[in-house]
FIPAZA-779229 format. One record per residue: residue in three letters; x, z, y of N, C-alpha, C, O in turn. Coordinates in steps of 0.001 Angstrom, whole numbers, plus 500000, padded with zeros to 6 digits. Layout:
N
ALAXZYXZYXZYXZY
...
This chain:
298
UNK761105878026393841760732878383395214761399879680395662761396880211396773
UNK761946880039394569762341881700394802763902881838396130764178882607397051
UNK764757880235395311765464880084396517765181879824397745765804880479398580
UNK764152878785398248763456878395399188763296879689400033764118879598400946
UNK762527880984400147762136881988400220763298882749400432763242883224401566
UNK764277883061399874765711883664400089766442882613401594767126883143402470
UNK766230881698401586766868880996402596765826881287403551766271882259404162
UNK764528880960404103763608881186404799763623882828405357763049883103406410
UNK764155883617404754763971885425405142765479885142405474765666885974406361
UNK766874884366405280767963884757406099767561884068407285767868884763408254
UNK766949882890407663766571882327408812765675882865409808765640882522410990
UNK764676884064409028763766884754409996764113885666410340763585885914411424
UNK765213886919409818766141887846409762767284887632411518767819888464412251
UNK767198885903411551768152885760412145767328885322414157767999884990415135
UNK766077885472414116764981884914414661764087885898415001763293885594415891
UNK763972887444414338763137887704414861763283889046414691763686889375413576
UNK762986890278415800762759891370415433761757892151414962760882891695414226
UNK761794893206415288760244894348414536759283893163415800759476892415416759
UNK758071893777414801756944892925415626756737891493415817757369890585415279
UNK755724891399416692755591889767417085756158888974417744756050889335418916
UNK757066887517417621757734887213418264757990885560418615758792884824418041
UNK757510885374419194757579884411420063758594883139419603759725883589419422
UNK758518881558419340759924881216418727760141880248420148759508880459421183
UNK761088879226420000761100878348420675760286877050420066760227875917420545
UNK759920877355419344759058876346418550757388876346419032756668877241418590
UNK756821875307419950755617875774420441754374876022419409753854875229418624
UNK754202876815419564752899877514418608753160878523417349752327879026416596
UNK754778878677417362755278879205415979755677880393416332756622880465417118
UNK755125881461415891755698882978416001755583883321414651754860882913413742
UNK756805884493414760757137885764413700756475886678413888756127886955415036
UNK756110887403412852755567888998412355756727889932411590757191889567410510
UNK757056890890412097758234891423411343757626892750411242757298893234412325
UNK757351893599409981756990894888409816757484895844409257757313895606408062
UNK757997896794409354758171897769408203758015898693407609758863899418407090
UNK756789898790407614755407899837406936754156899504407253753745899211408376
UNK753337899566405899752150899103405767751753899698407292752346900640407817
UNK750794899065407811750006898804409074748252899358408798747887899095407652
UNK747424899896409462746271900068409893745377898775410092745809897866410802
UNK744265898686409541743773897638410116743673897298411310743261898272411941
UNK743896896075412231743503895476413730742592894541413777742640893571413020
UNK741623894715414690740488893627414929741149892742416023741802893161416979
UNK740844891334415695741044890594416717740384889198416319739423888937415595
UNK741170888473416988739954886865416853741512885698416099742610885728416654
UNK741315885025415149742312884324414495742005883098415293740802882849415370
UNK742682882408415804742848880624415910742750879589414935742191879737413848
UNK743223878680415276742999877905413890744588877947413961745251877800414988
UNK745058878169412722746522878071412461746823877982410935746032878136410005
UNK747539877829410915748726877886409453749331878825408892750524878585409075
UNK749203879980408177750068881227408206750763881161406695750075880792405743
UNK752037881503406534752673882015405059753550882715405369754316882602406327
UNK753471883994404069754342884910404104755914884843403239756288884561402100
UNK756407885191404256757801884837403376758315886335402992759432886255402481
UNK757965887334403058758326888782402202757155890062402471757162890449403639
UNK756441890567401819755179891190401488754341890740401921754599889764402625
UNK752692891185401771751772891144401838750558891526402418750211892693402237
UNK749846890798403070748806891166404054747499891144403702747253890254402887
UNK746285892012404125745016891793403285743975891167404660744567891537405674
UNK742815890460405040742205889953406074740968890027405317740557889648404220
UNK740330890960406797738179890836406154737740890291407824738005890456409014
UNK736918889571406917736702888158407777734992888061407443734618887394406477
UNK734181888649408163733016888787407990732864889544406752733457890620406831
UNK732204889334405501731588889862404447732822889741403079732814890226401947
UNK734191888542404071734846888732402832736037888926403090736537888427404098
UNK737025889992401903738377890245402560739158889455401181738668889297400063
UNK740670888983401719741146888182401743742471889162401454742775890058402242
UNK743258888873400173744891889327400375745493888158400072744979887279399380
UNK747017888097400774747495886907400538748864887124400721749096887971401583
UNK750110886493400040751115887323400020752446885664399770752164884492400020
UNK753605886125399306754707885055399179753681884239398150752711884362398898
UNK753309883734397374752830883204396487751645881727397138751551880576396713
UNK751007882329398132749877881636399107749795881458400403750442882251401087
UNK749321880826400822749413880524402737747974880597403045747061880301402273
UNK747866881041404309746482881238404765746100879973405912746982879375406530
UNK744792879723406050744574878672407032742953879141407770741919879363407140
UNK743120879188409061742085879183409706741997877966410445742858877293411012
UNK740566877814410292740220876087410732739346876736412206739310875965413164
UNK738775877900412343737614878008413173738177879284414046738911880118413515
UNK737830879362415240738172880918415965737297881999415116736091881756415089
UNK737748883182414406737638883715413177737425885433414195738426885419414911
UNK736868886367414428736911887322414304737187888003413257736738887506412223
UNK737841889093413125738627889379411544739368890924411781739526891477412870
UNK739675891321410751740588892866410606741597892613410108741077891911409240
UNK742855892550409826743783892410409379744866893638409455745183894178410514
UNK745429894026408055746835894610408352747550894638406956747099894440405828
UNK748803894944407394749878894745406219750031895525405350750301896673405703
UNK749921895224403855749947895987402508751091896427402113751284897572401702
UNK752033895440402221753195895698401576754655895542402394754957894385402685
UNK755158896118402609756041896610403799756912897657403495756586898670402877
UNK758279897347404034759269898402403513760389898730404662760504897706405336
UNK761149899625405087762200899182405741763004898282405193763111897165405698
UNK763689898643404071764453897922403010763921896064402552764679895218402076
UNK762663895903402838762146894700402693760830894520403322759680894492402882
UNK761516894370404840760113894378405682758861893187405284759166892131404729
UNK757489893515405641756735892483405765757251891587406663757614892049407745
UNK757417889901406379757758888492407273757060887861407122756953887365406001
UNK755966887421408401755079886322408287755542885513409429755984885927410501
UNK755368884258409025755005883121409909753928882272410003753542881670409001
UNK753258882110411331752312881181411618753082879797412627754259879707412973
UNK751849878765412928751471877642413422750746877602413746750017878328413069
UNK749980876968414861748778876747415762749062875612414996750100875148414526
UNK747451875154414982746620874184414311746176872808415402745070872848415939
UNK747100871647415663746544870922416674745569869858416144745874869061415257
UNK744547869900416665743353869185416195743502867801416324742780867099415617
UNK744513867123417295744598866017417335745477865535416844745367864315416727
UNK746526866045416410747599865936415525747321865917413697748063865582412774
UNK746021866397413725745551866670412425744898865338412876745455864389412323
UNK743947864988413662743001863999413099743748862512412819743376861516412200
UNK745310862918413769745787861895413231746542861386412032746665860249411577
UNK746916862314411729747156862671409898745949862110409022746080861140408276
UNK744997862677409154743970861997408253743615860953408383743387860481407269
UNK743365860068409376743379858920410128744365857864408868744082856741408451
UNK745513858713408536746020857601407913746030857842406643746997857462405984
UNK744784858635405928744663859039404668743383858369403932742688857813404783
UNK742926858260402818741745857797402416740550859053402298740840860019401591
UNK738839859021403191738790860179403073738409860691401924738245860099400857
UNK738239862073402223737717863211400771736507863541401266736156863580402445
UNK735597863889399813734516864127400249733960865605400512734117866276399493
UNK733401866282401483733266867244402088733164868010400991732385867522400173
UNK733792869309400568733405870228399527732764871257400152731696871430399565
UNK732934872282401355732517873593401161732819873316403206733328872448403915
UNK732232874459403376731509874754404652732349875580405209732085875834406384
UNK733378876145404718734085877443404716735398876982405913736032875926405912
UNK735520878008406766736254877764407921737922878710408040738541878900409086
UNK738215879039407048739151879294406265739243879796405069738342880437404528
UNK740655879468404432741326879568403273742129880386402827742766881102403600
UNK742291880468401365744201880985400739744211880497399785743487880988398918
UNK745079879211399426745475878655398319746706878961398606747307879339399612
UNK747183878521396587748935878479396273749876877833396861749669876620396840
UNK750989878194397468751949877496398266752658876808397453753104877352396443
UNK752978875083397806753508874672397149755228874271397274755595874601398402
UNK756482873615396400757885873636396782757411872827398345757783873241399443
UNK756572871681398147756562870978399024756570871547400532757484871389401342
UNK755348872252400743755097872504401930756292873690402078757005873456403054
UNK756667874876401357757602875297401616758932874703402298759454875328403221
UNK759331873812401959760578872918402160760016872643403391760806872964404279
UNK758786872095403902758640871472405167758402872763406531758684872606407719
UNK757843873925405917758384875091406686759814875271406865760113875590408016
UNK760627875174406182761956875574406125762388874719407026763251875107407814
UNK761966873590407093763225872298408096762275872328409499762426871374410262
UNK761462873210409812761074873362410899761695874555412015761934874576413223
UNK761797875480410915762623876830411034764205876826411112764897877744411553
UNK764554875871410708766102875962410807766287874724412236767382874509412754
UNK765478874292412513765115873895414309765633874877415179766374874511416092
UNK765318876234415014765480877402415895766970877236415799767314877554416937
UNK768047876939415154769516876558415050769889875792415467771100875576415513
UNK768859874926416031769841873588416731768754873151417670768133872112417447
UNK768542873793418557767437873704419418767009872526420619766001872325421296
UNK768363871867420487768765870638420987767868869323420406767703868222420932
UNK767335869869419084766814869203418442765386868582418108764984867481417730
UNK764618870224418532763155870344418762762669869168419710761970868448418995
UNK762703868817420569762032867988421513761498866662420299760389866133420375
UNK762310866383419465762187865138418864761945865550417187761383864911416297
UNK762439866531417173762185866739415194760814867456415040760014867229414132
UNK760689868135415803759438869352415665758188868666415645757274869164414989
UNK758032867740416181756523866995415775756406866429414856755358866477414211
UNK757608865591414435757545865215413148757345866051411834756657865661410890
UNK757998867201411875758037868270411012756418868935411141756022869543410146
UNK755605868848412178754253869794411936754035868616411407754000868733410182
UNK753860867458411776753004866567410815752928866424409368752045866310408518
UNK754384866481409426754347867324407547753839867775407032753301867408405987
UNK753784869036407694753143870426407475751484870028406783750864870115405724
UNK751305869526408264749750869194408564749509868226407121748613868512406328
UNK750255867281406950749962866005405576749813867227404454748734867412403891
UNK750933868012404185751078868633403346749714869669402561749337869770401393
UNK749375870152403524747455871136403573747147870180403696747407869839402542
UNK746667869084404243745532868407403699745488868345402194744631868782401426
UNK746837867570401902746708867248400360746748868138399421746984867786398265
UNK746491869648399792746586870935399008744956871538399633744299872512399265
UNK744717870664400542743283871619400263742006870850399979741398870088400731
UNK741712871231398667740535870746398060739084871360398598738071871082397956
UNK739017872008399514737591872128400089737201871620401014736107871855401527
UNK738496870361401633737813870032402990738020870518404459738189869962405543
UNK737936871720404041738039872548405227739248871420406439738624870756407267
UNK740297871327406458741322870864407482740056869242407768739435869175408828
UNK739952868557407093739024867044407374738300867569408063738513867250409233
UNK737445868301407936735987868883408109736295869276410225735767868878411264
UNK737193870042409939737126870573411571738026869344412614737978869207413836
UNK738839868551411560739127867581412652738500866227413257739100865471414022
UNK737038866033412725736410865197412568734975866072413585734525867193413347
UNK734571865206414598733630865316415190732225865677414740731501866612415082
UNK732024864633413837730819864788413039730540865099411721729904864427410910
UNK731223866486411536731609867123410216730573868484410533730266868845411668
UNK730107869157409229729423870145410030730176871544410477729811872452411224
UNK731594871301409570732177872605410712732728872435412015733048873346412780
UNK732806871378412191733060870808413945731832871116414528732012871919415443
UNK730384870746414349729354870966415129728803872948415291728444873501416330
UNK728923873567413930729219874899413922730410875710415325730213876666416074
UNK731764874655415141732333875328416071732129874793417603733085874907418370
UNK731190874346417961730777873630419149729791875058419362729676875531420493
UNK729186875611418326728343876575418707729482877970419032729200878928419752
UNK730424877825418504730915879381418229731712879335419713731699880356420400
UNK732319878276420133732291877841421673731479878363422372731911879380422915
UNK729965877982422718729297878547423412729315880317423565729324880990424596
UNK729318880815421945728878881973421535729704882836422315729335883736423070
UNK731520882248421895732665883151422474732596883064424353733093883955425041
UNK732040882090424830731953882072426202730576882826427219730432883090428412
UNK729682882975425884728732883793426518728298885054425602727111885251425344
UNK728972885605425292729335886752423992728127887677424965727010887835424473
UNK728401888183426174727573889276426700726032888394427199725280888708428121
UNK725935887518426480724092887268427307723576887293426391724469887628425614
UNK722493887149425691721113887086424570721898885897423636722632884967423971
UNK721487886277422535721964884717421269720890883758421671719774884041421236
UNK720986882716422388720257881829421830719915880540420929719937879342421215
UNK719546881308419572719877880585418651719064878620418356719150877638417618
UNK718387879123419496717492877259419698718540876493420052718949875501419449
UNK719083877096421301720179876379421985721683876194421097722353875173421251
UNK722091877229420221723203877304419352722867876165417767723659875844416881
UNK721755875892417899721360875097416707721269873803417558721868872851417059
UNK720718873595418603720965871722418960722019871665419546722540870569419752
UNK722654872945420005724604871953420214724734871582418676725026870398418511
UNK724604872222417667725261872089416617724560870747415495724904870337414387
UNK723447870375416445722779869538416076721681869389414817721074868437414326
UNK721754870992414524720819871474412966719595871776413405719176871501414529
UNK718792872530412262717479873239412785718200874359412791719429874430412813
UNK717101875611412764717677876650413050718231877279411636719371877740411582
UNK717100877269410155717987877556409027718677876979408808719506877536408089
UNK719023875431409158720135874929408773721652875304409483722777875353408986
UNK721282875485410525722082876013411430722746877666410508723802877669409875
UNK721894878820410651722426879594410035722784879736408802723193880834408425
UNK722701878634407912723115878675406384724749878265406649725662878904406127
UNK724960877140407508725988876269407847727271877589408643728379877873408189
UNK726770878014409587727692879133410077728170880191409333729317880627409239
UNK726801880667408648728013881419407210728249881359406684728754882317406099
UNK728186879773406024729512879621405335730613879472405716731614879421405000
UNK730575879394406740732002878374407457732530879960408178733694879945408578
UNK731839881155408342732268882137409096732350883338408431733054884163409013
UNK731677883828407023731092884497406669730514885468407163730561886637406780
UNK729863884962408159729375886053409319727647885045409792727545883822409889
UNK726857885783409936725714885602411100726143885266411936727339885526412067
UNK725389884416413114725827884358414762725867885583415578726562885712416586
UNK724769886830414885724381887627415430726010888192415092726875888102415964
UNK726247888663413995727728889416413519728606888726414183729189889581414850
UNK729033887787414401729713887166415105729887887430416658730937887555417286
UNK729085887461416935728820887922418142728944889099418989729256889164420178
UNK728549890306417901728441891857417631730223891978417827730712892766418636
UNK731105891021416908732157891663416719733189891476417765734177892201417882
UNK732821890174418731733091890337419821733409890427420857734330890129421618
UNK731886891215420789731517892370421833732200893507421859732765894040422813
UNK732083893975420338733138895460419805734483895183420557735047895947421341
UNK734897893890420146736428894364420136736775894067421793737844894477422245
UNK735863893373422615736181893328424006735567894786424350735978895573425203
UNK734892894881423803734487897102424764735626897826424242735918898784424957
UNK736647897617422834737635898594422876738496898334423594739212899258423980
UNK738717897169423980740217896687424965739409897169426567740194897621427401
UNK738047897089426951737762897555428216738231899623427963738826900250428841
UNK737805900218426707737563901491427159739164901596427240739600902317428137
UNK739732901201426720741087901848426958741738901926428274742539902766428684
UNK741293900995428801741755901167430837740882902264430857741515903298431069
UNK739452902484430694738316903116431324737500904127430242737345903924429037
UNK737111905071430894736451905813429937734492906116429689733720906864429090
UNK734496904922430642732875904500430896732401903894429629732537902674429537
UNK731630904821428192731494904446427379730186903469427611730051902325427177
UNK729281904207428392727864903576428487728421902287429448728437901147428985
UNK728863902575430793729513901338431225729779899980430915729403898953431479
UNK730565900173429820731021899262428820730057898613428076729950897399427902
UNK729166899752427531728176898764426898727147897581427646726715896484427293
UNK727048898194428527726024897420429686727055895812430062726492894720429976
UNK728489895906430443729134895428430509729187894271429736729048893133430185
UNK729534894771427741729667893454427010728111893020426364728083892242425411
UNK727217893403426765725621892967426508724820893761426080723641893439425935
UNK725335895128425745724165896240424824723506895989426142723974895596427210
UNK721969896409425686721353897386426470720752898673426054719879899337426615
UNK721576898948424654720778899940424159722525901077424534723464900339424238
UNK722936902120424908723863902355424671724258903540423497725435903846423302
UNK722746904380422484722959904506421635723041903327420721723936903519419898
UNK722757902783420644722974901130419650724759901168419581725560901279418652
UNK724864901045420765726245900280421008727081901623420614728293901407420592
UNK726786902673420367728035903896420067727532903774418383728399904171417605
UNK726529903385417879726293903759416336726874902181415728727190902074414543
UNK726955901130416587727832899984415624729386900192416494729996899215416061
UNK730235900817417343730993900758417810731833901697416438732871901330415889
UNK731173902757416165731548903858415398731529903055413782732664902860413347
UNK730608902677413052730767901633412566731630900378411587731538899871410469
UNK732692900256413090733441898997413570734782899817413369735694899569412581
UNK734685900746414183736334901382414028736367902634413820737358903314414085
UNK735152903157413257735366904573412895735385905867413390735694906930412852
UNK734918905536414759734866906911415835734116906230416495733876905027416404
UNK733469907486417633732528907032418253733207906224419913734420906414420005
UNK732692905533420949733630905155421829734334906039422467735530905791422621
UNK733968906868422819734800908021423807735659908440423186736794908523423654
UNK735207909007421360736193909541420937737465908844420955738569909179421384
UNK736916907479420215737678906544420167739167905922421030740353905689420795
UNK738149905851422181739266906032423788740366906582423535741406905980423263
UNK740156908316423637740925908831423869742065909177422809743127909793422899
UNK741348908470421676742835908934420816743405908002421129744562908371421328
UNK743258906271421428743733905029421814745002905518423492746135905151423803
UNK744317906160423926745004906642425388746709907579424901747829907606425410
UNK746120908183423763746971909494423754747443909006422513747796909972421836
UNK747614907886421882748420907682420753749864906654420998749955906173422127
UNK750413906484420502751902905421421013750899903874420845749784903669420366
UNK751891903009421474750637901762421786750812901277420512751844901267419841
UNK749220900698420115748945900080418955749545898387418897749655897561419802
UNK749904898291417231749851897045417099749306895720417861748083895628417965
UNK749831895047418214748412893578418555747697892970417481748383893047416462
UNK746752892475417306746305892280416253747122891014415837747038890026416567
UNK748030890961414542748683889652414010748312888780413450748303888910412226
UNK747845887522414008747453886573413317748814885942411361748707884960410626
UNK749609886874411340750554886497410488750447887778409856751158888051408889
């Protein structure tokens, strides 16, 4: 695989600069770094991620996650999360690549598989990358070279992809969210609601019969699949939409009232917490520092 990986970093070398970058490939962007990174909060998609030169670490509710050339990461569920890069050099920058995760493109993959039986609840992964799926990254990526080509190769090639994780992931997880009546599909029917009404009251009666559980069943089911509470889930955000509001604005209490506190000491003692300063302080070093990272899903 070691060649695989040498060909894949002259192809991304040739594709992408510092930072995040956009391909012609729909859903496929580069991460290009070259020095370890600060953690960033943001919200993951469901996607596909592998690194093709250093290493990234991800805390994802209660559990953090490193994952590097060796493994690929997969989010099945919209993921609130921290992420930043470990290993990074000028001389051998961090290179990640992701994929958006199409749900119907997956269900049709499995559709033509025999099924597996549900293992684990868990709404993402990091298993070992195999020659296989490597190779099927690679002939997706060398698309960006003959671009004439994408309209007709590129679907064929995610489906690969997509065959490829299924048959490398033994927990289920990819079956589980493309299937209606799986319980991390009914979980993310709730986390739907949750992300669309983040600033009103949890209501967890109502978040348990979308999801079609009781209510402990309901919260046993979400953290596994999130490693997070609805409540944490929820909390985080809130956080990370009040840091993207204070930075236009310096209305700390504002803000809180805004993404649902009503307490606005509450909201400065988990804000502080979350990122380590209190909001105002927070603000203003955000105002007066060079602009931060976006948070990289890669």
């Amino acid at each position: 695989m070691h060649d695989d990986l040498n060909r894949l970093i002259a192809l991304a070398y040739k594709h992408c600069s510092e930072g995040q970058v956009d391909t012609a490939l729909d859903g496929v962007r580069f991460n290009r770094v070259s020095a370890p990174t600060d953690p960033v909060a943001g919200v993951f998609e469901p996607m596909f991620c592998v690194i093709l030169q250093g290493a990234k670490r991800v805390t994802i509710g209660d559990q953090t996650l490193r994952y590097d050339t060796s493994t690929y990461f997969v989010a099945s569920l919209e993921l609130p999360a921290s992420g930043c890069v470990c290993e990074a050099s000028a001389d051998k920058p961090y290179i990640g690549l992701s994929m958006t995760i199409d749900r119907a493109m997956l269900a049709a993959v499995l559709a033509e598989l025999p099924p597996r039986p549900q293992a684990r609840d868990t709404g993402f992964l990091v298993n070992p990358i195999t020659p296989g799926l490597l190779g099927s990254v690679h002939r997706l990526i060398e698309l960006l070279d003959a671009p004439e080509d994408i309209a007709v190769l590129a679907p064929m090639i995610r489906r690969e992809i997509l065959y490829r994780l299924v048959q490398s992931d033994h927990t289920g997880t990819l079956q589980q969210i493309a299937r209606v009546d799986s319980r991390l599909s009914r979980v993310h029917r709730a986390i739907h609601w949750i992300k669309a009404h983040f600033d009103k009251p949890l209501a967890i009666d109502l978040l348990a019969e979308l999801a079609g559980m009781s209510r402990a069943s309901f919260h046993r089911h979400f953290k596994a699949a999130t490693a997070m509470s609805p409540l944490q889930y929820q909390k985080a955000l809130r956080l990370q939409e009040a840091r993207r509001m204070l930075i236009v604005q310096a209305d700390a209490q504002g803000t809180a009232h805004r993404v649902g506190y009503e307490s606005a000491s509450q909201f400065s003692r988990e804000y502080a917490r979350m990122f380590g300063l209190p909001p105002a302080r927070d603000a203003e070093r955000l105002r007066g520092a060079p602009p931060a990272p976006q948070f990289a899903e890669i």
